[in-house]
C-alpha positions as semicolon CSV with decimal commas, in nm:
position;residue;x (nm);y (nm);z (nm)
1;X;3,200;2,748;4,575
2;X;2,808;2,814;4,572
3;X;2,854;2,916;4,172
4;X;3,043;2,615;4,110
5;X;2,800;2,429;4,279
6;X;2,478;2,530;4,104
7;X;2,677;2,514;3,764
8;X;2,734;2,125;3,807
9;X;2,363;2,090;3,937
10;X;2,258;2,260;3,623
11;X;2,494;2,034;3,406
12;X;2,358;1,740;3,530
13;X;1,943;1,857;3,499
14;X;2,053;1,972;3,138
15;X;2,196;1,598;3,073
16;X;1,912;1,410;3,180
17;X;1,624;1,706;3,056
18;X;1,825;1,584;2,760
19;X;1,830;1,211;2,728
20;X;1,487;1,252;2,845
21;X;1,366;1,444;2,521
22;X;1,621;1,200;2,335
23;X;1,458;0,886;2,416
24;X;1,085;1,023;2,427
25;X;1,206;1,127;2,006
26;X;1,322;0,776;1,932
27;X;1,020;0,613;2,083
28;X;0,805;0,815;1,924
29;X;0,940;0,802;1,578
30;X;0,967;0,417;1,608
31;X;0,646;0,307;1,399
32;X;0,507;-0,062;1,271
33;X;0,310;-0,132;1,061
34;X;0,004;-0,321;1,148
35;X;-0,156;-0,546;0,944
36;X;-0,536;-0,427;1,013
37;X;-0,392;-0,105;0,848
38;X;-0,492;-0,195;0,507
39;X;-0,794;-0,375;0,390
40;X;-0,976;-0,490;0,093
41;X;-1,335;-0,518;0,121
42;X;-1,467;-0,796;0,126
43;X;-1,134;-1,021;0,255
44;X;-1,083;-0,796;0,532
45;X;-0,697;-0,677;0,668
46;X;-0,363;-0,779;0,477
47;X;-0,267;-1,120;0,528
48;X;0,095;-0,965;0,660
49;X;0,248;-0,621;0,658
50;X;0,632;-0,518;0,618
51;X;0,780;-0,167;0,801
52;X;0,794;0,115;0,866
53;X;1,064;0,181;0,598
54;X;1,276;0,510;0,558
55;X;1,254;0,653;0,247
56;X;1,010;0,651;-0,083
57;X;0,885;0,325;-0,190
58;X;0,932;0,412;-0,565
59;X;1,174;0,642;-0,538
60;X;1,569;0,585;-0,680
61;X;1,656;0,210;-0,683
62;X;1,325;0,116;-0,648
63;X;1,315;-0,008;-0,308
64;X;0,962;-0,164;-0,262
65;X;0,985;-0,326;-0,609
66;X;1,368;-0,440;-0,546
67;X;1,271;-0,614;-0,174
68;X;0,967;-0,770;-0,366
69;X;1,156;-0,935;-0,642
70;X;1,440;-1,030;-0,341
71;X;1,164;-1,209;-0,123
72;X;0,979;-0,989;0,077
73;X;0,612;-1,200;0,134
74;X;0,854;-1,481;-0,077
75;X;0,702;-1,711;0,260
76;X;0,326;-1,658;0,082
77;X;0,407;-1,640;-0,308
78;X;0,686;-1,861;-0,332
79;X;0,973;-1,725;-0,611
80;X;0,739;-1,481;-0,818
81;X;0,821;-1,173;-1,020
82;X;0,643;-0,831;-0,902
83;X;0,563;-0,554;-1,053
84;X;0,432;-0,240;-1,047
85;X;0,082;-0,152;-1,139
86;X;-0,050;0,154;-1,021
87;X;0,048;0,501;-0,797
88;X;-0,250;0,707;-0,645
89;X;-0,057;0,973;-0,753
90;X;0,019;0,921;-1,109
91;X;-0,241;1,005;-1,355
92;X;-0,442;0,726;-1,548
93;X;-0,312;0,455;-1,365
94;X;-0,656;0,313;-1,216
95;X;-0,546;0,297;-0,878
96;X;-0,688;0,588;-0,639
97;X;-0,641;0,668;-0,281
98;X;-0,724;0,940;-0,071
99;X;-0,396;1,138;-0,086
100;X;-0,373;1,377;0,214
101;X;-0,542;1,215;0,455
102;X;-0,443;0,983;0,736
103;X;-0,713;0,735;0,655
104;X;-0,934;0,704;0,358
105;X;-0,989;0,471;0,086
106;X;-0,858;0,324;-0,197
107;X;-0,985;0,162;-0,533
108;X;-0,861;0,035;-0,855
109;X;-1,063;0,118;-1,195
110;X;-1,059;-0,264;-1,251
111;X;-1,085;-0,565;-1,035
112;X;-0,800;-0,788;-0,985
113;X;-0,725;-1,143;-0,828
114;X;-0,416;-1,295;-0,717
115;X;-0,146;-1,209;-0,475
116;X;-0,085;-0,790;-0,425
117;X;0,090;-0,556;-0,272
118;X;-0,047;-0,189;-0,159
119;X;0,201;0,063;-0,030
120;X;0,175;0,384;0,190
121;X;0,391;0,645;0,162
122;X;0,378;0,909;0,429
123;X;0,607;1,186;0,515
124;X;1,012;1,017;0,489
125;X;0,866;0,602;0,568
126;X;0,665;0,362;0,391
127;X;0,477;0,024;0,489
128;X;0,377;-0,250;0,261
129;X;0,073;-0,437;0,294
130;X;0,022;-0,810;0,118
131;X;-0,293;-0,960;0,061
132;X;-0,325;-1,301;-0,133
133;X;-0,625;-1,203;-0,332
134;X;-0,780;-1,509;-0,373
135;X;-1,151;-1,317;-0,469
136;X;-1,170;-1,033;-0,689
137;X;-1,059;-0,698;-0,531
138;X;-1,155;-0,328;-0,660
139;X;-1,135;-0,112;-0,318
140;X;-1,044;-0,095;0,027
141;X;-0,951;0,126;0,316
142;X;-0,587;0,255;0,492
143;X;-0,469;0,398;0,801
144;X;-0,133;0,566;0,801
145;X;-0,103;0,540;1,200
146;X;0,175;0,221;1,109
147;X;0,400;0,429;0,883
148;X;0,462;0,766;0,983
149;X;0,340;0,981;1,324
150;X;0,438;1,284;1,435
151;X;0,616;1,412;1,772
152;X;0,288;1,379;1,930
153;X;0,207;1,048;1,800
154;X;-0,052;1,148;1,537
155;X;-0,056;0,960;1,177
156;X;0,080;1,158;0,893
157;X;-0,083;1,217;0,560
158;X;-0,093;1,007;0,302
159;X;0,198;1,147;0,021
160;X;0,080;0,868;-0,221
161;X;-0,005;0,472;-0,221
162;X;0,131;0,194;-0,479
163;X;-0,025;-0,062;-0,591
164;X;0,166;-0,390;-0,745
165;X;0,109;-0,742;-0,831
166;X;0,222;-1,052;-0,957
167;X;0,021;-1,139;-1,206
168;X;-0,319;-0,929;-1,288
169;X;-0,655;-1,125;-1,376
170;X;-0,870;-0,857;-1,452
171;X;-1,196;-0,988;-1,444
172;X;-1,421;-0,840;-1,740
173;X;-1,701;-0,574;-1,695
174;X;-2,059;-0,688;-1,705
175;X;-2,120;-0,426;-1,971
176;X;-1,810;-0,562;-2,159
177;X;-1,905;-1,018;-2,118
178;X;-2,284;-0,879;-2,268
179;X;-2,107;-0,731;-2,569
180;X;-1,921;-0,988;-2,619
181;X;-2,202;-1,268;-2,564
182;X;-2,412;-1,041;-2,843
183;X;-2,136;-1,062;-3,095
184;X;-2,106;-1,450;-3,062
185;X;-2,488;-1,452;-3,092
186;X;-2,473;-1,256;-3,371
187;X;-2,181;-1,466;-3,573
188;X;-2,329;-1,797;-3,488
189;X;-2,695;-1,651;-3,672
190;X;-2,468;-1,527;-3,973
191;X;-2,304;-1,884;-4,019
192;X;-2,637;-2,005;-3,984
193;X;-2,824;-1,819;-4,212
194;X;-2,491;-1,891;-4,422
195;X;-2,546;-2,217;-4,428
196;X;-2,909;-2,256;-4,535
197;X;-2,873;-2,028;-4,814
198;X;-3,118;-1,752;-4,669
């Protein structure tokens, strides 16, 4: 009787030890993203955030690109066509990020306006951050604390960020409007000089 006793006591400390553990897991694994996350200096945090995700934002399908083009941030851009224009990961594509680390930076080679999309990817989830871009944009900063944590809560390392857009205005280099202002300066002397016979 006693051994049948303590073998239904310990059934029922092993059940709720277990839901316990089961429910601490979920809530812990349960991440959103946060909007604050991602910003873009000098405009601040993303206008809106989307996730955590499961899965690779570029990976098969597409997914990030896919929900884009289907309407997710359709409520800031209207009906627009996305695409993407840079991985942190990929080489010679412009766009950097600090790859490894929970928070960091990121910057693109050239500046961009208009509506945009940056991605984290960090262990199995990804969160997507909009901003509407309305100034020129070359860098920012990211936190990966709203798409992936670990059983104690901690923000995962960055795997890789995305970068895409829906249109790109790439506004031109000092270096490159001065070249460009000395060849017109230079044409409009020649059809001068042309035209008085000199």
């Amino acid at each position: 009787m006693k051994i049948r006793l303590l073998s239904v006591s310990l059934l029922a400390v092993s059940a709720v030890s277990l839901s316990a553990v089961s429910a601490s897991a979920a809530a812990i694994s349960t991440v959103s993203c946060s909007s604050g996350s991602v910003t873009a200096t000098g405009f601040g945090g993303a206008t809106a955030c989307a996730g955590a995700f499961k899965g690779n934002d570029t990976g098969a399908g597409n997914p990030l690109l896919t929900s884009l083009n289907g309407g997710l941030f359709s409520s800031f851009t209207g009906n627009t066509t996305w695409k993407l224009l840079g991985k942190s990961d990929a080489a010679n594509s412009g766009f950097t990020a600090s790859n490894g680390a929970t928070s960091g930076s990121w910057s693109l080679l050239e500046a961009i306006t208009g509506p945009f999309v940056i991605s984290l990817k960090s262990s199995t989830s990804y969160s997507a951050y909009f901003f509407d871009g309305k100034t020129p944009i070359t860098s920012g900063t990211f936190s990966t604390l709203g798409v992936s944590v670990n059983k104690q809560g901690k923000a995962q390392a960055l795997s890789h960020a995305s970068i895409f857009v829906t249109r790109v205005n790439r506004i031109p280099e000092p270096a490159t409007t001065a070249a460009l202002g000395m060849v017109a300066i230079g044409g409009l002397g020649m059809l001068k000089k042309k035209k008085t016979g000199l």
